[in-house]
FIGU-200266 format. One record per residue (C-alpha): chain; x negated, y, z; residue number from 1. Coordinates in pm, whole numbers, plus 50000, padded with zeros to 5 digits. Layout:
BEGIN
(r "A"; (X; Y; Z); NUM)
...
This chain:
BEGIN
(r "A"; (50000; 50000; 50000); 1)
(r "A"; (49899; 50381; 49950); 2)
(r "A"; (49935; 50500; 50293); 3)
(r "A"; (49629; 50479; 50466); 4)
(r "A"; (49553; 50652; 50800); 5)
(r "A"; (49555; 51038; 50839); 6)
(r "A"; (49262; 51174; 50845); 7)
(r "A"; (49365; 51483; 51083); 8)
(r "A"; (49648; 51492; 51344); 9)
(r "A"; (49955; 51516; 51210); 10)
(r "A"; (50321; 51664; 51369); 11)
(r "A"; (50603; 51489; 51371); 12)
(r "A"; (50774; 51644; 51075); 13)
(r "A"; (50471; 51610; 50873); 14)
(r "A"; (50434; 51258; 50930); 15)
(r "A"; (50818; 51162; 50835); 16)
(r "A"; (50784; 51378; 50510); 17)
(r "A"; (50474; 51161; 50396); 18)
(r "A"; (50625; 50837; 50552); 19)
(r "A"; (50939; 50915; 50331); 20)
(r "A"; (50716; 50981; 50017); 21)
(r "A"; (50548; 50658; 50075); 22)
(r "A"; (50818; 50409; 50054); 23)
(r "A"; (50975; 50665; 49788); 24)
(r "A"; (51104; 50419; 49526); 25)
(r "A"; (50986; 50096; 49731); 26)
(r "A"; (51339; 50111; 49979); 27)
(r "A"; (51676; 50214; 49918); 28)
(r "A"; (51702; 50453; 50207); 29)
(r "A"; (51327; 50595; 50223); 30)
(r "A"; (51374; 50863; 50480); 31)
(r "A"; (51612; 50680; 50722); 32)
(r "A"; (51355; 50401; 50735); 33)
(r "A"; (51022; 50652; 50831); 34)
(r "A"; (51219; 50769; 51070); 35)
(r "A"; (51348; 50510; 51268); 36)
(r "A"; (50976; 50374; 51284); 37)
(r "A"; (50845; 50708; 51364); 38)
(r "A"; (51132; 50716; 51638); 39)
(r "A"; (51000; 50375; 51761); 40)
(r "A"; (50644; 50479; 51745); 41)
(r "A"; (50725; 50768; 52029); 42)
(r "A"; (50960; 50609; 52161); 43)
(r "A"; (51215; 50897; 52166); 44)
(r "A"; (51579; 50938; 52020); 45)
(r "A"; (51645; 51143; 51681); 46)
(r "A"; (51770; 51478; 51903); 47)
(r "A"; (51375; 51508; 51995); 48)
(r "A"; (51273; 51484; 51688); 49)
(r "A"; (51498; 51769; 51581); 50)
(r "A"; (51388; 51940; 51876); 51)
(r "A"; (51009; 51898; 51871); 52)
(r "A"; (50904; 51902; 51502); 53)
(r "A"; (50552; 52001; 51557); 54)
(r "A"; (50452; 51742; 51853); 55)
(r "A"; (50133; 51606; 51751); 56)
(r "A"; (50069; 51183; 51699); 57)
(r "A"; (49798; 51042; 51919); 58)
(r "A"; (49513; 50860; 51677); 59)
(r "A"; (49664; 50534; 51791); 60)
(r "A"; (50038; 50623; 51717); 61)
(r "A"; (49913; 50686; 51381); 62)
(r "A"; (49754; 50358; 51287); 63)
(r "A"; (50064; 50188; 51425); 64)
(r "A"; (50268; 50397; 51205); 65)
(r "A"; (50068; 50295; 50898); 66)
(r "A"; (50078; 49948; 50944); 67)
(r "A"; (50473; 49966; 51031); 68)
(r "A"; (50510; 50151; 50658); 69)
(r "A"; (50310; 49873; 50514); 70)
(r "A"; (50482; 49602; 50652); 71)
(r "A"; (50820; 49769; 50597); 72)
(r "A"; (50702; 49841; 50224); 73)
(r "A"; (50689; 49453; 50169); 74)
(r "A"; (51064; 49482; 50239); 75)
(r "A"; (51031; 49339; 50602); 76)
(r "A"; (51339; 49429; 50826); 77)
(r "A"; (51296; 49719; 51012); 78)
(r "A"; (51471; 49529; 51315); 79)
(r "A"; (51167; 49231; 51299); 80)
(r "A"; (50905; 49512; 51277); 81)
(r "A"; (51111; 49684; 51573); 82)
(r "A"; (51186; 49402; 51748); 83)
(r "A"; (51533; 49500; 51841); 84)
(r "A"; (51852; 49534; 51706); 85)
(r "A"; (52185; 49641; 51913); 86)
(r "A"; (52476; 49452; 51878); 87)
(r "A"; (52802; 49484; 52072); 88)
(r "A"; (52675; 49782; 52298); 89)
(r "A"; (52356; 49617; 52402); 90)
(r "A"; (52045; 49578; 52264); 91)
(r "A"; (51900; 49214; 52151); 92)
(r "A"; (51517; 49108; 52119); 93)
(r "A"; (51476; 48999; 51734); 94)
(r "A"; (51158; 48817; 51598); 95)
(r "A"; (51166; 48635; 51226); 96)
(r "A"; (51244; 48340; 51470); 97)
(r "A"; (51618; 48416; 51496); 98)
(r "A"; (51882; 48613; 51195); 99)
(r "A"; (51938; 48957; 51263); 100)
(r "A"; (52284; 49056; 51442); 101)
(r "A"; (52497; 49255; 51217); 102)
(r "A"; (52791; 49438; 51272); 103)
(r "A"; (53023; 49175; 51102); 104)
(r "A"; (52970; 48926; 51361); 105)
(r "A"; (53095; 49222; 51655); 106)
(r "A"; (53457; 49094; 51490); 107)
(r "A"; (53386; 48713; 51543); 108)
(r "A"; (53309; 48860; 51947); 109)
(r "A"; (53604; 49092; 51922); 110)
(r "A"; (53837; 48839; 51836); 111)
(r "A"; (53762; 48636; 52082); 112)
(r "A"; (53800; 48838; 52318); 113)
(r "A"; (54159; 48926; 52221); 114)
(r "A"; (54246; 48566; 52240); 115)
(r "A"; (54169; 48450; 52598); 116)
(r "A"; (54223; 48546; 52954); 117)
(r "A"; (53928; 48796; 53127); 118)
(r "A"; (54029; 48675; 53443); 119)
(r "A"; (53986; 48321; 53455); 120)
(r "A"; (53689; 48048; 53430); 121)
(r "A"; (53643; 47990; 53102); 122)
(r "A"; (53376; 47748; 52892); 123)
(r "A"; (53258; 47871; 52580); 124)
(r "A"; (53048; 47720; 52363); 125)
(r "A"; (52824; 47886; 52084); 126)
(r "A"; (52692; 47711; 51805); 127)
(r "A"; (52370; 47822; 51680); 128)
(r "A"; (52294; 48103; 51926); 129)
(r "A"; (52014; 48270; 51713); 130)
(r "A"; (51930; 48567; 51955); 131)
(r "A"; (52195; 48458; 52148); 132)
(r "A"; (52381; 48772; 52045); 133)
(r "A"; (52716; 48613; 52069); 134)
(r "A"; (52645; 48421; 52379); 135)
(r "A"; (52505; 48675; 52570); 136)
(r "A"; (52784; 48941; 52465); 137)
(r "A"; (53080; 48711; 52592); 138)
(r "A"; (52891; 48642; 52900); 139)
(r "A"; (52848; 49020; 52955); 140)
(r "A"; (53214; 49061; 52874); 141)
(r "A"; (53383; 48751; 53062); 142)
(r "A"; (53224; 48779; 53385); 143)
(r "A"; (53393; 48464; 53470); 144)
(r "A"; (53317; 48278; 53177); 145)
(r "A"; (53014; 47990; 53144); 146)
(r "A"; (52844; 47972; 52788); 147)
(r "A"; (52670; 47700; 52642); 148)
(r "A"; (52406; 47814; 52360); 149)
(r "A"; (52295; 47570; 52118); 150)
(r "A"; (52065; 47595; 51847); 151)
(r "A"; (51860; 47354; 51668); 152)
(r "A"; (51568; 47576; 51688); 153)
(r "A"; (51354; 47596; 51996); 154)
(r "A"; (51205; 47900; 51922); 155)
(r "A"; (51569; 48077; 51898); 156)
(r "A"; (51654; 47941; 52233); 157)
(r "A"; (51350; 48104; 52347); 158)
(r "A"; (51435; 48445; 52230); 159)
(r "A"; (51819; 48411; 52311); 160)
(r "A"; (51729; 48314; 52678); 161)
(r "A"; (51499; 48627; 52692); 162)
(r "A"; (51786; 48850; 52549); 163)
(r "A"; (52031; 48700; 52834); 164)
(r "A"; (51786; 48760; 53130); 165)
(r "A"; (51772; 49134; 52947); 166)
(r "A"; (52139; 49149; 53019); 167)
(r "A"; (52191; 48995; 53319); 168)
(r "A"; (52388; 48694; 53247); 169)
(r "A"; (52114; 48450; 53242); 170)
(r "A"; (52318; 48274; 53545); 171)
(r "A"; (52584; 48214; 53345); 172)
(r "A"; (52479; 48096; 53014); 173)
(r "A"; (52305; 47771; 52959); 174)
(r "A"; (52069; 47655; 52656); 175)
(r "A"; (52040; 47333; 52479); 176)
(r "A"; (51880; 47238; 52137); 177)
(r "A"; (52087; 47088; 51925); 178)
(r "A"; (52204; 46970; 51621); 179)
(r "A"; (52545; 47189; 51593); 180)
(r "A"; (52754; 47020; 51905); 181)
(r "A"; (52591; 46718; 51946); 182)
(r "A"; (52435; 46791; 52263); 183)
(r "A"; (52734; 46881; 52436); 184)
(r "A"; (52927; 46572; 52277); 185)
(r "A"; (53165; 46447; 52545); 186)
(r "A"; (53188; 46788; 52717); 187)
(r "A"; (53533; 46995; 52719); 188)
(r "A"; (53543; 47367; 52614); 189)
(r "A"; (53830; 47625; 52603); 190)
(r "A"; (53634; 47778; 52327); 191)
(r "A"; (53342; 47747; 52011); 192)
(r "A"; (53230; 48019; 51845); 193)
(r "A"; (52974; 48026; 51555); 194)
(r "A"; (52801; 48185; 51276); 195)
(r "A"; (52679; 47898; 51114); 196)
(r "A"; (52475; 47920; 50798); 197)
(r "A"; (52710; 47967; 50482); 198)
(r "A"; (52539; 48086; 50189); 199)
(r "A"; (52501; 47867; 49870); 200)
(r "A"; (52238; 47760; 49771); 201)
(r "A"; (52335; 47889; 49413); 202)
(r "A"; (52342; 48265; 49576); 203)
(r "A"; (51988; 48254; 49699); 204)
(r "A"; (51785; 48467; 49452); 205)
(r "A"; (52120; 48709; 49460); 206)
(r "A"; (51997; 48792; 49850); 207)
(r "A"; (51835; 49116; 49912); 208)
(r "A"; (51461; 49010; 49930); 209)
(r "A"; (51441; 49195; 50276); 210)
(r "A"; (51713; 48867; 50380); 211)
(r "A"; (51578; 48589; 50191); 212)
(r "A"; (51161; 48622; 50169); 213)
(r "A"; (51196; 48709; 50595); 214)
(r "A"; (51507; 48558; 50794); 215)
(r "A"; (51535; 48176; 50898); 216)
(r "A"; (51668; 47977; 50593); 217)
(r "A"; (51817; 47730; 50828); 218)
(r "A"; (52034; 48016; 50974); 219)
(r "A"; (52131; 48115; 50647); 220)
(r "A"; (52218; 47877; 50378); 221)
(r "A"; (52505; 47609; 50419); 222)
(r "A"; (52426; 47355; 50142); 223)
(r "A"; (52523; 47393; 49752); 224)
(r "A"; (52839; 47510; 49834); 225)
(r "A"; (52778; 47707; 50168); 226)
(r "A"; (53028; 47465; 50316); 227)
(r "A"; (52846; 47197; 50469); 228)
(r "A"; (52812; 47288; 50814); 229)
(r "A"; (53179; 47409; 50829); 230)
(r "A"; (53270; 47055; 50751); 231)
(r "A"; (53021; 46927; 51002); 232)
(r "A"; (53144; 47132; 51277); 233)
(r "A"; (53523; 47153; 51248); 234)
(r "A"; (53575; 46796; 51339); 235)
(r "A"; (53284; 46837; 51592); 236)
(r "A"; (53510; 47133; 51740); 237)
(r "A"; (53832; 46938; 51772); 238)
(r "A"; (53653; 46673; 51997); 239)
(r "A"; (53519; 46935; 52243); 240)
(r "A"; (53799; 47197; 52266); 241)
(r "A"; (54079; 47148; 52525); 242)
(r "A"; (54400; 47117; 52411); 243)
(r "A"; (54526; 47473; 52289); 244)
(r "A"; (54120; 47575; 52260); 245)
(r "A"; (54050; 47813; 52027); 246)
(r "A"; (53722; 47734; 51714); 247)
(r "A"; (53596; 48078; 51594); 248)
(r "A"; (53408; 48072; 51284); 249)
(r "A"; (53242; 48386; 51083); 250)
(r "A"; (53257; 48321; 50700); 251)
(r "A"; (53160; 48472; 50347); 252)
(r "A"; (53332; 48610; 50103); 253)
(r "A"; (53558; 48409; 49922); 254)
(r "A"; (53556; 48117; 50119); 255)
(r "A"; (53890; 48164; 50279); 256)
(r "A"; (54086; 47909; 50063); 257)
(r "A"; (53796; 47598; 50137); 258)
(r "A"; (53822; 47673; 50522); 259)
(r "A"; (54214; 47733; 50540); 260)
(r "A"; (54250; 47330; 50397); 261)
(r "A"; (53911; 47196; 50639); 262)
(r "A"; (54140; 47349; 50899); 263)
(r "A"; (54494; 47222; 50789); 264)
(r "A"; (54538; 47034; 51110); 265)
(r "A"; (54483; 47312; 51379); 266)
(r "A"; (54734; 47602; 51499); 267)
(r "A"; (54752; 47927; 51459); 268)
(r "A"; (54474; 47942; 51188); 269)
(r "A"; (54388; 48279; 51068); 270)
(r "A"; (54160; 48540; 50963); 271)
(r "A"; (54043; 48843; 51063); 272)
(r "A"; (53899; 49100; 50800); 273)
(r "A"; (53591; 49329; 50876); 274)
(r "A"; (53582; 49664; 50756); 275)
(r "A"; (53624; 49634; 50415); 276)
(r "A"; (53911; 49381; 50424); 277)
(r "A"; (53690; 49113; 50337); 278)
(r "A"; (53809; 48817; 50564); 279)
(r "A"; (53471; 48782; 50832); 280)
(r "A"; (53618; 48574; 51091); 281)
(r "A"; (53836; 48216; 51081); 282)
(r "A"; (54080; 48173; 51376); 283)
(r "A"; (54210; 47832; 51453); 284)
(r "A"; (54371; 47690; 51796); 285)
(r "A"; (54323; 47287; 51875); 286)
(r "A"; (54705; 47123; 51878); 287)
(r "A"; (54821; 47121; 52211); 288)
């Protein structure tokens, strides 16, 4: 890359300009990028940098600076270079270890939440925890409930146990590895929630290289047809669930007719759109 380290001190308005002119062409959003590493750098929030243009970088804030453009001009995530991304209020630990919590998945949380009691003991399940986003996020929400996080990846437990000591909830939510629900096979829940992997296979080069060249591909791709973990899991689901136990699963777009007939045989099945109407979220509720 072209951005090598400044040979004078530099302010903090100089230093986004030329952070902005380096990845000029390189990222779709140049300036917001330099600036939330810059903002990371000093650890301060975007008011001081309005505030206090002309506050100098130490030598050392500058090399990290440079290397954080490179890296982020090889398309890296700015939440992996960060190593944070906030989610639900809080903010999660994120290494190339675990996908990167995105706003989508708040409604998988959200809906949840609008489906079971606060007030009672509850025991949720979450398949393939990641940074434990999910898990951690109920837990901080239902301070009665118990969560079970499973992932098949050690490493993600690791991080997703770190995030839930972060937040306090450590107490209350319990890791496994495992191969979607096998660990807990013979357990009962009153809920399981996921974001399993869904992608096809056949949409991998149309991923933003940022997505594909960086985050797990075992969090992200669900066969040829982005549907074989959903098939996997549902009847894994409808062993563990109580009776009337609600399976909460976000999905991609255009796969709403596929999981309406895997889940012919539950309750209550719906879907909840994000945003842009785009159905995120399938609702189902185990026959009573």
């Amino acid at each position: 890359m072209r951005f090598a380290p400044f040979a004078m001190s530099m302010s903090l308005h100089h230093a986004l300009a030329r952070g902005a002119a380096e990845l000029e062409g390189i990222t779709e959003q140049p300036r917001r990028d330099a600036e939330l590493l810059l903002l990371g750098i000093v650890g301060r929030d975007r008011a001081f940098l309005l505030t206090h243009p002309d506050t100098q970088l130490t030598a050392e804030q500058q090399i990290q600076y440079c290397e954080w453009l490179r890296r982020r001009a090889g398309h890296e995530p700015i939440q992996y270079i960060l190593g944070e991304q906030e989610f639900f209020g809080l903010a999660f630990a994120v290494t190339p270890d675990v996908l990167i919590p995105r706003p989508e998945t708040e409604h998988l949380v959200e809906a949840l939440l609008e489906r079971v009691p606060h007030d009672r003991q509850l025991r949720i399940v979450d398949v393939g925890t990641g940074s434990g986003a999910i898990a951690a996020s109920l837990a901080h929400a239902l301070p009665h409930a118990q969560v079970t996080a499973l992932d098949i990846s050690e490493a993600a437990l690791g991080v997703a146990r770190r995030n839930a000591e972060t937040h306090r909830v450590v107490e209350r939510v319990r890791f496994l590895q495992s191969d979607l629900l096998s660990a807990v096979a013979g357990e009962r829940f009153d809920a399981v929630v996921s974001n399993p992997p869904y992608v096809a296979e056949a949409d991998r080069e149309s991923l933003e290289s940022q997505v594909r060249d960086y985050e797990p591909a075992v969090a992200l791709f669900g066969g040829l047809s982005g549907f074989d973990v959903y098939e996997r899991l549902i009847p894994q689901a409808h062993e563990v669930l109580n009776s009337g136990g609600w399976l909460l699963m976000e999905m991609g777009l255009g796969q709403r007719n596929v999981l309406s007939r895997l889940l012919s045989g539950w309750d209550d099945v719906s879907f909840v759109d994000d945003l842009q109407r785009i159905p995120r979220v399938a609702c189902a509720r185990r026959k009573a």
